[in-house]
C-alpha positions in Angstrom: -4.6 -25.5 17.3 -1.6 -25.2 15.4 -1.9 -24.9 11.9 1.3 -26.4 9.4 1.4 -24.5 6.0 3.1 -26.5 3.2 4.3 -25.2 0.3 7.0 -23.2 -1.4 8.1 -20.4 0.4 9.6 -16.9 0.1 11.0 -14.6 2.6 13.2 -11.8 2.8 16.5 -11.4 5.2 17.6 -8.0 4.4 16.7 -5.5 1.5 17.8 -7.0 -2.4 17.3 -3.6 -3.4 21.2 -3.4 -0.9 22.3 -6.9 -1.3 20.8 -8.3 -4.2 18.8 -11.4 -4.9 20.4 -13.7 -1.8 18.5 -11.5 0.8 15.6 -13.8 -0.2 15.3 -17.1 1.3 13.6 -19.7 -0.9 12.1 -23.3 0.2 11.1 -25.5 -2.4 9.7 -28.0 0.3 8.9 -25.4 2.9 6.3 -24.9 5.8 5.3 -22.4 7.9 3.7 -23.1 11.5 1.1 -20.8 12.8 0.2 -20.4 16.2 -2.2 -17.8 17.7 -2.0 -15.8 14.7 1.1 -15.5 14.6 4.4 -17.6 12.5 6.1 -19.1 15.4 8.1 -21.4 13.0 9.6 -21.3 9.1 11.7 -24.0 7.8 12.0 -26.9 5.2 8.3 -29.5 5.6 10.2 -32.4 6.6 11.8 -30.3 9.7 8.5 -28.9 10.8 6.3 -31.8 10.4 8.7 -34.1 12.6 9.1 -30.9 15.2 5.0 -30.5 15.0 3.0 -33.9 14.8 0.0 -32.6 16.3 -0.5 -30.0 13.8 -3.2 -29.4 11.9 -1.7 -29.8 8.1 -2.8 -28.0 4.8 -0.6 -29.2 2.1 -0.5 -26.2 -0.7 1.4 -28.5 -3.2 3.5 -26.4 -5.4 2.0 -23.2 -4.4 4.1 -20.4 -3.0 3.5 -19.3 0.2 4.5 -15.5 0.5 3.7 -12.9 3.0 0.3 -11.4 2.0 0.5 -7.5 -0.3 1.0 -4.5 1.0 -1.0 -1.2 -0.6 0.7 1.4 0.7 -1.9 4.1 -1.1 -4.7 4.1 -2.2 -8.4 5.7 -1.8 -10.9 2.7 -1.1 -14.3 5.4 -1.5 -12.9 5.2 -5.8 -13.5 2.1 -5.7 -16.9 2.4 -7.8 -15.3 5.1 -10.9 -12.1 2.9 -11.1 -11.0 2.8 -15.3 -12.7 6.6 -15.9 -11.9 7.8 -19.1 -8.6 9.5 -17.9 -7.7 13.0 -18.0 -4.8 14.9 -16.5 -4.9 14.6 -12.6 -6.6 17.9 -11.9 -9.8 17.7 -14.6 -10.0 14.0 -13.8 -10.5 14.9 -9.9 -13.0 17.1 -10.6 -14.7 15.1 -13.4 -14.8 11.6 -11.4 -13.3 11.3 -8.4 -14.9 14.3 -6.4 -18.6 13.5 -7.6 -18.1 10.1 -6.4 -16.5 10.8 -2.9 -19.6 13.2 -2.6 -21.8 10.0 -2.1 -20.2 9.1 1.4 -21.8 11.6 3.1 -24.5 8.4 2.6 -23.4 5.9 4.9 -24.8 3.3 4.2 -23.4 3.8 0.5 -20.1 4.3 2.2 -20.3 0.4 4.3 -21.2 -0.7 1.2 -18.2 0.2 -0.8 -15.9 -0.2 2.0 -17.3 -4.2 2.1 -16.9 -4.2 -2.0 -13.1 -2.7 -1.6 -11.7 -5.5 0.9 -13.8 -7.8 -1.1 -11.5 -7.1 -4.2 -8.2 -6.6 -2.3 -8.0 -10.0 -0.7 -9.5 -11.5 -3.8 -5.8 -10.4 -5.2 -3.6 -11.5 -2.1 -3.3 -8.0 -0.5 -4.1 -8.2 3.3 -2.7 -5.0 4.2 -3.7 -1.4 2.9 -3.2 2.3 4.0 -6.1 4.0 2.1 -7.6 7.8 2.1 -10.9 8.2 3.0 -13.4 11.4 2.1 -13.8 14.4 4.4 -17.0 12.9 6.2 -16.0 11.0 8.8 -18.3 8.2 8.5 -15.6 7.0 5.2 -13.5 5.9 8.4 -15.8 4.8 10.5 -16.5 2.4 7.6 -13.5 1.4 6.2 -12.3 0.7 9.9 -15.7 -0.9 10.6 -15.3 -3.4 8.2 -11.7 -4.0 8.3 -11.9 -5.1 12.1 -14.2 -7.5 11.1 -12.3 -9.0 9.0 -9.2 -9.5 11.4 -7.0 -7.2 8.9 -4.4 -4.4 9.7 -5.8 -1.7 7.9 -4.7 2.0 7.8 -6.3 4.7 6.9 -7.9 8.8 7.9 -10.5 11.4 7.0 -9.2 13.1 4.3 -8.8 16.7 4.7 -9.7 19.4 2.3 -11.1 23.4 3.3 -9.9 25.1 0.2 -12.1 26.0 -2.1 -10.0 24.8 -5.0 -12.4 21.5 -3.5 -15.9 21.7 -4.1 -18.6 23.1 -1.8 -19.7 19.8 -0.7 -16.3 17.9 0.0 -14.6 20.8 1.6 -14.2 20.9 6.2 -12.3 23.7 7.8 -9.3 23.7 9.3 -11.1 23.7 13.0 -13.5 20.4 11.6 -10.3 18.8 10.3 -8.7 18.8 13.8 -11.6 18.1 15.9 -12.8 15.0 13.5 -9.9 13.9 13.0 -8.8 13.3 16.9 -12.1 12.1 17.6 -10.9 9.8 15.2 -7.6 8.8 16.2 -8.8 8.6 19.5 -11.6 6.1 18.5 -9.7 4.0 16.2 -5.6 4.2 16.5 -4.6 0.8 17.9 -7.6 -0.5 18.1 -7.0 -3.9 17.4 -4.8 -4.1 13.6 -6.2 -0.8 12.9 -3.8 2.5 12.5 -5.0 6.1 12.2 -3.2 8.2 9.6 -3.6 12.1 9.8 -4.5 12.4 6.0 -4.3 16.3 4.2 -5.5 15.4 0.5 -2.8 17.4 -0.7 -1.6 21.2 -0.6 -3.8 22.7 -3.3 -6.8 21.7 -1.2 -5.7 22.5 2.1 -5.7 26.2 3.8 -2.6 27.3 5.4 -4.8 27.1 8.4 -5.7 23.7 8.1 -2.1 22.5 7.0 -0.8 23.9 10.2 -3.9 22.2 12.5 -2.7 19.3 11.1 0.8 19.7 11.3 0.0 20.8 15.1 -2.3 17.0 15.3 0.7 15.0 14.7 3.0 16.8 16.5 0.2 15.8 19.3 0.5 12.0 17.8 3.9 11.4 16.9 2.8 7.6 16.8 0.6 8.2 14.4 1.8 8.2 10.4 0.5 11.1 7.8 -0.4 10.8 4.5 -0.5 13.4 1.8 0.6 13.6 -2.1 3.4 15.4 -3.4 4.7 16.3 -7.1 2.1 14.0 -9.2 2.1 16.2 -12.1 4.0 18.7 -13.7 1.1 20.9 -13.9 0.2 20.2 -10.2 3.7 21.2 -9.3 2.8 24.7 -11.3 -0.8 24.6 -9.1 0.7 24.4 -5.8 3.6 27.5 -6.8 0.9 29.8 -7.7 -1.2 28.8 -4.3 2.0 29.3 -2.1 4.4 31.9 -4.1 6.8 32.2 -0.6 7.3 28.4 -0.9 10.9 26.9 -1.6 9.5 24.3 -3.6 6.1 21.6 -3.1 7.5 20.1 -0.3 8.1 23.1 1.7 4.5 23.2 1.5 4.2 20.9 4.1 7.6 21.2 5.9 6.9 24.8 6.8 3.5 23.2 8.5 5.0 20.7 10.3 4.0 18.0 7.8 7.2 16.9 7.1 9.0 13.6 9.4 9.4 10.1 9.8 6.2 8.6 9.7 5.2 10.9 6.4 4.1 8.8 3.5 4.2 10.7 0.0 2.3 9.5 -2.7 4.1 9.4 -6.1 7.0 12.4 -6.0 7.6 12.0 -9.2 9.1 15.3 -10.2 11.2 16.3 -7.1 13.5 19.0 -6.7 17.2 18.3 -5.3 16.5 19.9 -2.0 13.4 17.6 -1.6 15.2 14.8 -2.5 17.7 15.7 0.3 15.0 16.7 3.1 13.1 14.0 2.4 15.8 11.5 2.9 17.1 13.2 6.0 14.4 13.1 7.8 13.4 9.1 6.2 10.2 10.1 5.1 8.3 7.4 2.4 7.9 7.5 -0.9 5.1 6.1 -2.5 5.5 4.4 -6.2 2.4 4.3 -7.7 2.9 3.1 -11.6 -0.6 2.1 -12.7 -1.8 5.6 -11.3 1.3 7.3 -12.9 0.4 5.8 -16.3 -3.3 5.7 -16.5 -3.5 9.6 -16.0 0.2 10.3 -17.8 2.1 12.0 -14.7 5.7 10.9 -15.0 8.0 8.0 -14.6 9.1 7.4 -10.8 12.9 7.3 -9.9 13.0 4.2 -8.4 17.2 3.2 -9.3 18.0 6.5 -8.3 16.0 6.9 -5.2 16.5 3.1 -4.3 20.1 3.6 -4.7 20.1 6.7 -2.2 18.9 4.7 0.4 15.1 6.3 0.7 12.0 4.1 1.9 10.4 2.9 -0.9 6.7 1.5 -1.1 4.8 0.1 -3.7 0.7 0.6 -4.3 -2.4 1.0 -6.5 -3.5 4.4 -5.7 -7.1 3.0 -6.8 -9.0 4.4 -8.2 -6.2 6.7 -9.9 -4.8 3.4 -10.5 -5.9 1.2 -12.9 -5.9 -2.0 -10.7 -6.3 -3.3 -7.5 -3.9 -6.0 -7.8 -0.2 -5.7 -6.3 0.3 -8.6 -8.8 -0.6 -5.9 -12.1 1.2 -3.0 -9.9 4.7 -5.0 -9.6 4.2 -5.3 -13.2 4.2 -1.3 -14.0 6.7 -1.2 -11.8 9.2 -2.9 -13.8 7.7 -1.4 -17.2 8.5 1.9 -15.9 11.8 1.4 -14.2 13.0 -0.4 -17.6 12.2 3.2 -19.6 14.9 5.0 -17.3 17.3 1.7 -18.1 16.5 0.1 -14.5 15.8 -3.6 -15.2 13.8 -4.4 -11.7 14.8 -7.9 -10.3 11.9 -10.3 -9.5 12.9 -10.2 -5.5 13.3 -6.3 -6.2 9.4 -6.3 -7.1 8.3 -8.7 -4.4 9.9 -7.1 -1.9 8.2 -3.8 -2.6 5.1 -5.3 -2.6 5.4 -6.6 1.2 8.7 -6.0 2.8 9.2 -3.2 1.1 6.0 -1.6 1.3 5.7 -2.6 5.3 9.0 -0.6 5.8 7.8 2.5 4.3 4.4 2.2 6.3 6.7 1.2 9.4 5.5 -2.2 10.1 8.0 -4.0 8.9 8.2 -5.9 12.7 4.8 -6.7 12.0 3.7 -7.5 8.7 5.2 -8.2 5.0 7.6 -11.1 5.7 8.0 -14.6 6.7 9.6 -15.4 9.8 8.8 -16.4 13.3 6.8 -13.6 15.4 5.4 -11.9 12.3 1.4 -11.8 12.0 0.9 -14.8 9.8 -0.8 -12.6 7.0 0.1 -15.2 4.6 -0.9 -16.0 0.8 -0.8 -18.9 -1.6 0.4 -18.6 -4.9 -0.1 -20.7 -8.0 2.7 -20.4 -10.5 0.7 -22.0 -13.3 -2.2 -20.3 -12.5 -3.3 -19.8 -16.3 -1.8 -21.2 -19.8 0.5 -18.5 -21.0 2.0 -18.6 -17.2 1.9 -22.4 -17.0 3.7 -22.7 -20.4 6.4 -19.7 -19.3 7.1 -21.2 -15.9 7.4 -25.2 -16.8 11.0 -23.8 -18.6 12.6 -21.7 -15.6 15.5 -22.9 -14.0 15.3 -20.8 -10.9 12.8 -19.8 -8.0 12.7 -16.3 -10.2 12.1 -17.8 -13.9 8.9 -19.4 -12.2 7.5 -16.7 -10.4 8.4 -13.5 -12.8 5.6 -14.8 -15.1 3.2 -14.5 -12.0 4.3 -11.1 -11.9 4.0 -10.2 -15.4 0.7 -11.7 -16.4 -0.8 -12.8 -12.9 -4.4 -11.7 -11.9 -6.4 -13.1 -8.8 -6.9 -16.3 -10.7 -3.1 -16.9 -9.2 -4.0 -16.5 -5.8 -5.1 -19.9 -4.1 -6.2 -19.0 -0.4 -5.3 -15.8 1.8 -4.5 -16.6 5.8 -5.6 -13.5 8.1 -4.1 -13.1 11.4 -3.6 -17.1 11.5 -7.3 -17.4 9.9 -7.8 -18.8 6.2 -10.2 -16.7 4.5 -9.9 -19.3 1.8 -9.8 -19.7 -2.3 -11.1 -15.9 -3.2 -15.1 -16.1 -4.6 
C-alpha cells in the first residue's frame, strides 16, 4: 500500500556547493509518496493527498523530512573503543584500535557489534554507510549479515593489512587478501542494497605485493569501489616516504598499484601535494572529510573551499571510532567549525548536502540514495527542529528554512530524529 509522508521537506536539484543555496528545494507543507520502496511522488500535501486518496497517511507535523545520512567512512568493528584517550594516529592504532579489531577473529563478538553499530547509526538518521571491516573475513560476513536484514544499502570490505608494521594477529598476505576478498565480492556485491568495496587499510600496512593483488582485484571489478586512507597525518605522510623512498609522493603509492580511479574513496587527504591534488581530480576520485576524526586525534584541517571550489567529489563521515561521533548531525557540525578556521563559512544546504547528496555522489549512488525525488529509494528521515530547549528557543526566531534547521546542525543529537523510513519501511522513533 502506498504510504503519504507529511511534513517539511528538503531536497537537492543540483550541487549548492556550484549554485548556491536555490539548488535546494524546500516545502513547508510537503509530502512524499512511497510506493514499493521507492518515492514515486514529491510535492506540496494538498497536491498529493488530492492525487493519492487511498494512501495510507502519516502526518509528521512540522518535522522535516530529509533524505536519510550518508557515512561515507567509517570502521563499524571500533565501535566498542570509540572516545579512547587520543593520541596521534599511529600510537593510537596500536594502543586501541588494533587490540580491539583483534576480537573479530570471534564471531560471535563480531555479530554482536555489527547489531550494536546499525543500532547507533539509525538511532542518528544515517541509513547509509561505507565502513572498513578487519582482516578476518567473518567482520563482513557480519556487517553484511546484519545489514540485509535490516533492508539497508550498506557498503563495506575485508580490510587488508600483510605488513608487518600491523601486528602478528591482524596481518593476511597478499595471496589471502585476494582470494578472501573475491570470495567476498563474489558472495556479497549486489546482493540485495549491499556493495563490496576492495578495502587496503592504507599503504604503511600493505606489501607492495599485496597493494598490486589488490590493484590487479579491481581491475577484475571495475564495478566495484575501493577504499583506502591517504595523507591523515603529517607524520604518517613521513611513515609512508620512508616505506616507499621511489615514491613521487603518498598517492603514488597506490597509483603505481593500480589503486588509483574513479570509484577510489580516500579517507581525509588532508595534507596533499599539488600533483595529488591534480591526479586525483583527473581521474574524479573521492575525498573523504572526516572532521570529528581530524580533531579528536589532531591531524589537520581539510580543504574543503579549495577542493570544493576545484570541482572534486566531496563526502562527509565519522570515521568512527577515529571519530568522536556517530552522528552525521555532530559531523556537519565539525565540518563548519573547521572550514570557518581556513575563513570558509559553510552554508547550511552546503552541510546537508554533504551529508546525503553529497556524500552519495562521492560513494556513486547518487541515482540511488541521498535525495528526495521520484525513483530514489525512499531512505527517508524525520527531523524535529525543536528537538531540545536551546534549539527550540534558537529556531522559534528564524526567518528562513536555514535559520530553523542550522540549530539542528549545530547542537542536534538523535533526540532530533523522529522516525527513520528504510527502503519504504518505517523503522520508527529510535529506542
Amino acid at each position: 500500500m502506498a504510504e503519504l509522508i507529511l511534513g517539511q521537506t528538503l531536497a537537492f536539484t543540483a550541487d549548492p556547493f556550484a549554485h548556491g543555496p536555490e539548488a535546494a528545494r524546500h516545502e513547508a507543507k510537503g509530502a512524499i509518496l512511497v510506493e514499493d520502496g521507492r518515492i514515486a511522488d514529491l510535492g506540496p500535501a494538498d497536491r498529493l493527498r488530492a492525487a493519492h486518496p487511498q494512501a495510507k497517511v502519516t502526518d509528521c507535523g512540522s518535522a522535516l523530512l530529509s533524505a536519510g545520512f550518508i557515512d561515507a567512512h567509517a570502521h563499524y568493528p571500533q565501535t566498542a573503543m570509540i572516545a579512547s584517550w587520543g593520541k596521534r594516529l599511529i600510537d593510537w592504532l596500536m594502543s586501541y584500535t588494533f587490540p580491539e579489531e583483534m576480537r573479530f577473529s570471534d564471531p560471535a563478538y563480531a555479530a554482536t557489534i555489527a547489531r550494536r553499530y546499525f543500532d547507533l547509526t539509525l538511532s542518528y538518521g544515517t541509513t547509509t554507510v561505507c565502513s572498513f571491516g578487519t582482516i578476518h573475513p567473518d567482520s563482513v560476513e557480519a556487517y553484511f549479515t546484519e545489514a540485509r536484514a535490516r533492508g539497508l544499502r550498506a557498503l563495506t570490505g575485508k580490510t587488508c593489512m600483510d605488513r608487518d608494521t600491523a601486528p602478528e594477529g591482524l596481518r593476511d598476505t597478499a595471496r589471502s587478501a585476494y582470494d578472501d576478498s573475491k570470495r567476498l565480492l563474489e558472495k556479497w556485491h549486489g546482493v540485495d542494497r549491499l556493495s563490496y568495496v576492495i578495502t587496503p587499510r592504507f599503504s604503511p600496512t600493505s606489501t607492495p605485493e599485496q597493494l598490486a593483488a589488490l590493484g590487479a582485484l579491481w581491475a577484475e571489478h571495475p564495478d566495484c569501489l575501493m577504499q583506502t586512507h591517504l595523507s591523515e597525518q603529517t607524520d604518517e605522510v613521513a611513515w609512508v616516504k620512508s616505506l616507499y623512498p621511489e615514491a613521487r609522493d603518498y598517492l603514488d603509492t597506490y597509483e603505481k598499484f593500480g589503486l588509483l580511479g574513479p570509484g577510489g574513496l580516500y579517507g581525509h587527504a588532508i595534507h596533499l601535494e599539488p600533483r595529488e591534488i591534480e591526479r586525483l581530480k583527473e581521474v574524479d576520485a573521492s575525498l573523504i572529510h572526516c572532521p570529528t576524526s581530524n580533531t579528536f586525534i589532531g591531524s589537520g584541517i581539510f580543504d574543503m573551499g579549495g577542493l570544493t571550489a576545484a570541482g572534486h567529489r566531496v563526502g562527509l563521515a565519522t570515521d568512527t571510532g577515529g571519530g568522536s561521533s556517530f552522528s552525521m548531525l555532530r559531523t556537519m557540525a565539525a565540518a563548519y567549525e573547521l572550514a570557518q578556521l581556513r575563513h570558509r563559512a559553510l552554508h547550511p544546504a552546503e552541510l546537508w548536502w554533504l551529508a546525503t547528496q553529497g556524500s552519495a555522489r562521492a560513494l556513486r549512488l547518487d541515482d540511488r540514495i541521498g535525495n528526495l525525488a521520484p525513483g530514489m529509494e525512499a531512505d527517508i528521515i524525520a527531523l524535529d527542529l525543536a528537538s531540545t530547549p536551546a534549539i527550540a528557543q534558537a529556531s522559534a526566531r528564524a526567518e528562513t528554512v536555514w535559520q530553523a534547521l542550522f540549530p539542528t546542525i549545530m547542537m542536534g543529537d538523535d533526540r532530533a530524529v523522529k522516525a527513520v523510513w528504510v527502503g519504504g519501511r518505517k523503522v520508527g522513533a529510535p529506542a
